[in-house]
C-alpha positions in Angstrom: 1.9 44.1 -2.4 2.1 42.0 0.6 5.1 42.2 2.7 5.8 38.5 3.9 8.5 38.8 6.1 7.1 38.1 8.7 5.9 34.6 7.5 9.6 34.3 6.2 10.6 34.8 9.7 8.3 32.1 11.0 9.6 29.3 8.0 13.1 30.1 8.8 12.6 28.8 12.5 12.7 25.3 12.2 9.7 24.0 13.9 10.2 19.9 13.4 7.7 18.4 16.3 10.8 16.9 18.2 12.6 19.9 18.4 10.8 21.6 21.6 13.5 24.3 21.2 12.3 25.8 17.7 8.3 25.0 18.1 9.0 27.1 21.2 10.4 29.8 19.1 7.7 29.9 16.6 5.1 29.8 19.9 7.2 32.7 21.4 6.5 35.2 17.7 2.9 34.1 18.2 2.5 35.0 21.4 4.1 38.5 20.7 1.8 38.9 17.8 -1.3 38.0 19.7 -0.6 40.0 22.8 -0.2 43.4 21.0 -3.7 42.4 19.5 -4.7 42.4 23.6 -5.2 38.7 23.8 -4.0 37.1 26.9 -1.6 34.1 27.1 -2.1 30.9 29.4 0.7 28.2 28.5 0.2 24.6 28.7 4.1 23.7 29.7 5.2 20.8 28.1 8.5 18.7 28.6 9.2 16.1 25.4 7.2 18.5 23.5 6.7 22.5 22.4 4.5 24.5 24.4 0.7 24.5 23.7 -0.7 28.0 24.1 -4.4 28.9 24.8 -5.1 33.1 24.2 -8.5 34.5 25.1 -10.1 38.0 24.0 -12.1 40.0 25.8 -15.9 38.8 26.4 -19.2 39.7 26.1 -22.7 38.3 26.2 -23.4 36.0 22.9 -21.6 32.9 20.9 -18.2 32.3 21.1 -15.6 31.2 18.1 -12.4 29.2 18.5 -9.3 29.1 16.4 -7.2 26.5 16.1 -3.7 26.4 14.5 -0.5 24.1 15.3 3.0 25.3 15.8 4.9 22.2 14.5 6.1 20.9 11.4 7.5 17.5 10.0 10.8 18.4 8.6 14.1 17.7 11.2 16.9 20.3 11.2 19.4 20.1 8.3 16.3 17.9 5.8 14.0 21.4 4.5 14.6 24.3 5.6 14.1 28.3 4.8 11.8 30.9 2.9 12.1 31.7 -0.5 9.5 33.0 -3.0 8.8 34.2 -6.5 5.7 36.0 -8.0 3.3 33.9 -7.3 4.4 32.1 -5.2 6.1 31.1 -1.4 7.9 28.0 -0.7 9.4 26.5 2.7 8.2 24.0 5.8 5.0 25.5 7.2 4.1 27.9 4.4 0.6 25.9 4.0 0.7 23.6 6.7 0.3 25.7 9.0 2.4 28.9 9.3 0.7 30.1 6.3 -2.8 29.9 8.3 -1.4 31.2 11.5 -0.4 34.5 10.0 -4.0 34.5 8.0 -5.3 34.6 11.6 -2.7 37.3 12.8 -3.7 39.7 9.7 -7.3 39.3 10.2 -7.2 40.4 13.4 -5.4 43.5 13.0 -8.1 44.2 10.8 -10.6 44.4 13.8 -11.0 47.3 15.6 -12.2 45.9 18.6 -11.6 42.1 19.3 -14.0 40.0 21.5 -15.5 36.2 21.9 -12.9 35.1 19.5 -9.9 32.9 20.9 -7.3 30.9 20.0 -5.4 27.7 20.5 -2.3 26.3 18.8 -1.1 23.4 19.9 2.6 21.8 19.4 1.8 18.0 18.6 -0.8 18.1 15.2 1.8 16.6 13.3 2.1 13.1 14.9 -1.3 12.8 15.8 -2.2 15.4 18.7 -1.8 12.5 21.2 -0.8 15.5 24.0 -2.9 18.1 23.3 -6.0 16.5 22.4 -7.2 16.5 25.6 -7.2 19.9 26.0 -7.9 20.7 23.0 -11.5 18.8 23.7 -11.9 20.7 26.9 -11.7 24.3 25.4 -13.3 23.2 22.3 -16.8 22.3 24.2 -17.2 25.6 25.7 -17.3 27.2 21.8 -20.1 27.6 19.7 -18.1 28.0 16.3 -14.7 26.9 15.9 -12.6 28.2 12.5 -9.4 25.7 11.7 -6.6 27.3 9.4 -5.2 24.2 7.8 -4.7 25.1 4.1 -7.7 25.7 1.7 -9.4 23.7 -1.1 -7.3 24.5 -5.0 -10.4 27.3 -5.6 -10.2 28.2 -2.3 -12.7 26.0 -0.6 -12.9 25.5 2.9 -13.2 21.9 4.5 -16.9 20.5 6.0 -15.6 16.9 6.3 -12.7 14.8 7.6 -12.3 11.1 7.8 -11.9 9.6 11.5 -8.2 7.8 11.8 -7.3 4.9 14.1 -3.7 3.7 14.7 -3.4 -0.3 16.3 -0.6 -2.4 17.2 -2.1 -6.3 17.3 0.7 -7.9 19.1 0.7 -11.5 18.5 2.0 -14.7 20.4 2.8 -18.1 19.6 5.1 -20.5 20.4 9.1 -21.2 19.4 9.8 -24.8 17.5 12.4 -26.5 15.3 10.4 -25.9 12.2 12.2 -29.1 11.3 12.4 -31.5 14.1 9.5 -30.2 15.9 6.9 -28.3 13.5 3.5 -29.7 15.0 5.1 -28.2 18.7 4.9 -24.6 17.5 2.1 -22.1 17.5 3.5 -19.9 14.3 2.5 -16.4 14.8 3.6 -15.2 11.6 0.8 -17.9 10.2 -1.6 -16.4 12.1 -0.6 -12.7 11.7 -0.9 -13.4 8.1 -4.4 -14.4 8.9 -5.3 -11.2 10.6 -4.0 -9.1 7.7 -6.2 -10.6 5.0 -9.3 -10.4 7.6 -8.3 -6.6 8.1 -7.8 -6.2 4.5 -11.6 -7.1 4.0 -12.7 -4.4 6.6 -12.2 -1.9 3.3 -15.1 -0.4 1.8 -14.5 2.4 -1.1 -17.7 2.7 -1.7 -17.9 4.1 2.0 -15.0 6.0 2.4 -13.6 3.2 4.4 -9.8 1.9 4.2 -8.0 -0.2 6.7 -4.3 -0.6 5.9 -2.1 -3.2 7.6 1.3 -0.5 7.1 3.8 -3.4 9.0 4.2 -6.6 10.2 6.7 -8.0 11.7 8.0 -11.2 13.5 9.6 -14.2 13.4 13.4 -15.4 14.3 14.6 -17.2 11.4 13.8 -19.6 8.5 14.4 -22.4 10.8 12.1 -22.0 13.6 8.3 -21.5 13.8 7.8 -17.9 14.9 6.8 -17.0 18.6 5.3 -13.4 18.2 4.2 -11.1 15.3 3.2 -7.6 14.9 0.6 -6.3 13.2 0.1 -1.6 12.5 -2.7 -1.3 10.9 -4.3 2.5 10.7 -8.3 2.6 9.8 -10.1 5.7 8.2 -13.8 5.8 7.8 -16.2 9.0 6.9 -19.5 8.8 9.2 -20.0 7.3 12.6 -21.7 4.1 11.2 -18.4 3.1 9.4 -16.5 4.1 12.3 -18.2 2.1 14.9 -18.3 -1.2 12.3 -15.1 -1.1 11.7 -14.0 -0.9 15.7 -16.2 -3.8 16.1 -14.9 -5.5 13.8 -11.0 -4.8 14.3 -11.9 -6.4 17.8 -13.5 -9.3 16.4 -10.8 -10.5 14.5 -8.3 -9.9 17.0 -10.3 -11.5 19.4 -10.6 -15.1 17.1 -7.6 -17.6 16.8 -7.0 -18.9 13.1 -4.2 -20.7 14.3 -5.1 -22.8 17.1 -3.5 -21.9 20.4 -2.2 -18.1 19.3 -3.0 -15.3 21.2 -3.8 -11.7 20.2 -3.4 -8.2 21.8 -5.2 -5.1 20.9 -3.3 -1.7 21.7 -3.4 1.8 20.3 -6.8 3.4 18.9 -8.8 6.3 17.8 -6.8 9.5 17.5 -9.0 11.8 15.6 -12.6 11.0 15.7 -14.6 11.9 12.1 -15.6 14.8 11.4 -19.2 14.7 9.3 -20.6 17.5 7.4 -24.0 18.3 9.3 -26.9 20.9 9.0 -25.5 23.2 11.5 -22.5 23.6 9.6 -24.7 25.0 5.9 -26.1 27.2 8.4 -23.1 28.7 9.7 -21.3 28.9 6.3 -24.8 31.2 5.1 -23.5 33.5 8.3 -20.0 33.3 6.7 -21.5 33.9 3.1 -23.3 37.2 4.8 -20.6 38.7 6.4 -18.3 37.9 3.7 -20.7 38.9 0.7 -19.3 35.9 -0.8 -20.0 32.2 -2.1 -17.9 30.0 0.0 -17.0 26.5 -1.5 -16.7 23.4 -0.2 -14.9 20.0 -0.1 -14.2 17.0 1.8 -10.4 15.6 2.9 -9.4 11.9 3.8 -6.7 13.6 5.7 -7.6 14.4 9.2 -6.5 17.2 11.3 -7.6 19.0 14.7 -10.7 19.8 13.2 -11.8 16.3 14.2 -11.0 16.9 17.7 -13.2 20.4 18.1 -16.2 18.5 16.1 -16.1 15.8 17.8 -17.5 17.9 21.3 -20.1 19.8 19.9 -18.6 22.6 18.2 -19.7 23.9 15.0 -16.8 23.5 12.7 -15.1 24.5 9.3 -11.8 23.8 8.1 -9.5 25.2 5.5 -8.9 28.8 6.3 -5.2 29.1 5.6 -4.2 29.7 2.0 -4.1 26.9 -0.6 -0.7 25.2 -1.0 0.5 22.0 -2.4 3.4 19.5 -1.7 3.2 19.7 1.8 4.8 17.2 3.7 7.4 17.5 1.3 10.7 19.6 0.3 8.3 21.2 -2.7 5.4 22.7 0.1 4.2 25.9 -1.4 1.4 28.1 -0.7 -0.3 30.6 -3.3 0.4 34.1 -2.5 -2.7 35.1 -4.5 -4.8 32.5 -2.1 -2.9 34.0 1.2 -3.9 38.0 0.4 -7.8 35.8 -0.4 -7.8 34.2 2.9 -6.8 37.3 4.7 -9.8 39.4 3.2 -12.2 36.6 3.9 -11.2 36.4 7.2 -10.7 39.3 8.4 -14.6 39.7 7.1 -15.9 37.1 8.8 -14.4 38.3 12.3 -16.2 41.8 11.9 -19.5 40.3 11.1 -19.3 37.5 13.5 -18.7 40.4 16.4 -21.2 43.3 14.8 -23.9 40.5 15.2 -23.2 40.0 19.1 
């Protein structure tokens, strides 16, 4: 039977994205797991947030795979918290999303004899949207070939060939302050034409597509007695192919852009944080390699969800999803992740990394 304390050692560090303190711990075990493997550490040093850490293998001529992972979690200190298990399965912040898929990485490369042209990154920020590691994650991403992510898998195991593009923006609104009794016709009422903006947003939805734009807040106003001078508008967009994705930025402009209420003014902020991720022909190819090496069918699925994935597709880089062990509930205080699915993963894996460097 698998021994998972050293998972249970990983959960039991609490890893909340704010608290640069314990993503740094959990970093700290990763790096001493990945150095005895012979990997070399290069730290991105980060002040508000954990540390973002980059380890390369040794190299040789041919294609070259990244991993990606994240260090972070959601839950703060003292809200969920700690490792527990039973037989079938293990329970705790992280255990599918993504501690669970970090150690599936760690055990299939102690499976290698040799490792070369496979490295890895795990950044500190996935949680909240990889606004600070994005960046680099992009730069290292476009010098792979392949690139393996190991968010949690599909229920039968399957591993992830699509994510949905996300945008996050802030339409800040302005009007202009008037006795909504004595002086109605002198104000410009924000809130009026915020309310505007949302039911135009609301029309940018397209199930059919994949596409949903979601106004999450608005806010504004001063009180019942006055015609409101500013508003606020969140809205966050998610769309599954380019096409959608570039209507629906057109389109977010437009509308901010025209004045329903004569006289208002609009600002656009925020943007795209994770671009989508299609399936494509490259990837079927590369899962036949997988299949190969594995001497197994590999399944597939799609996610709304997005996740770094996005970021390494979105530069070139061949890219599959979903090769941590399959969980549920995370994001809650029930996340759980199959034990039966973890041991899976690890033997897939740890396949895929020997074929992957027989064939260079």
């Amino acid at each position: 039977m698998y021994d998972f304390s050293e998972l249970a050692e990983l959960i039991n560090i609490n890893s909340y994205t704010k608290n640069k303190v314990g993503v740094d711990e959990n970093g700290s075990l990763m790096r001493q797991k990945f150095e005895a493997l012979g990997y070399k550490t290069k730290v991105f040093e980060r002040k508000d947030f954990g540390n973002h850490l980059y380890f390369t293998s040794l190299k040789k001529e041919g294609p070259k795979m990244l991993l990606l992972g994240h260090l972070d979690t959601v839950f703060p200190p003292g809200t969920f918290e700690g490792f527990k298990d039973d037989e079938e399965w293990i329970y705790g912040p992280g255990v599918c999303d993504m501690k669970g898929g970090n150690m599936v990485m760690v055990e299939a490369l102690r499976a290698q004899e040799k490792i070369f042209n496979i490295d890895i990154f795990l950044v500190s920020d996935e949680e909240i949207g990889s606004d600070d590691s994005r960046e680099f994650t992009k730069e290292i991403a476009k010098n792979y070939e392949y690139c393996l992510v190991f968010e949690a898998a599909g229920k039968n195991d399957e591993i992830v060939v699509a994510r949905k593009g996300i945008g996050t923006f802030y339409v800040d609104i302005e009007g202009k302050a008037a006795h909504a009794g004595n002086c109605y016709s002198d104000g410009i009422d924000a809130n009026l034409e915020a309310a505007h903006k949302l039911i135009s947003f609301s029309h940018l939805t397209n199930l059919s597509k994949g596409t949903t734009v979601n106004v999450g807040k608005m806010e504004g106003g001063i009180g019942a007695n006055t015609i409101s001078p500013q508003a606020r508008l969140i809205l966050e967009a998610r769309f599954t192919t380019q096409s959608e994705r570039d209507r629906v930025l057109a389109e977010i402009t437009e509308i901010v852009n025209s004045s329903y209420v004569l006289g208002s003014r609009a600002i656009l902020s925020g943007g795209l944080q994770r671009d989508v991720m299609e399936e494509n022909e490259a990837q079927l190819l590369f899962i036949k390699k997988l299949e190969k090496w594995s001497k197994q069918r590999l399944l597939t699925e799609k996610r709304g969800g997005g996740s770094d994935a996005n970021i390494a597709a979105s530069v070139g880089a061949i890219t599959l999803d979903g090769f941590g062990p399959y969980g549920d509930g995370d994001h809650t205080i029930h996340e759980r992740a199959s034990k039966k699915s973890f041991i899976n993963r690890i033997e897939l894996v740890s396949k895929i990394f020997k074929g992957f460097m027989d064939e260079l």
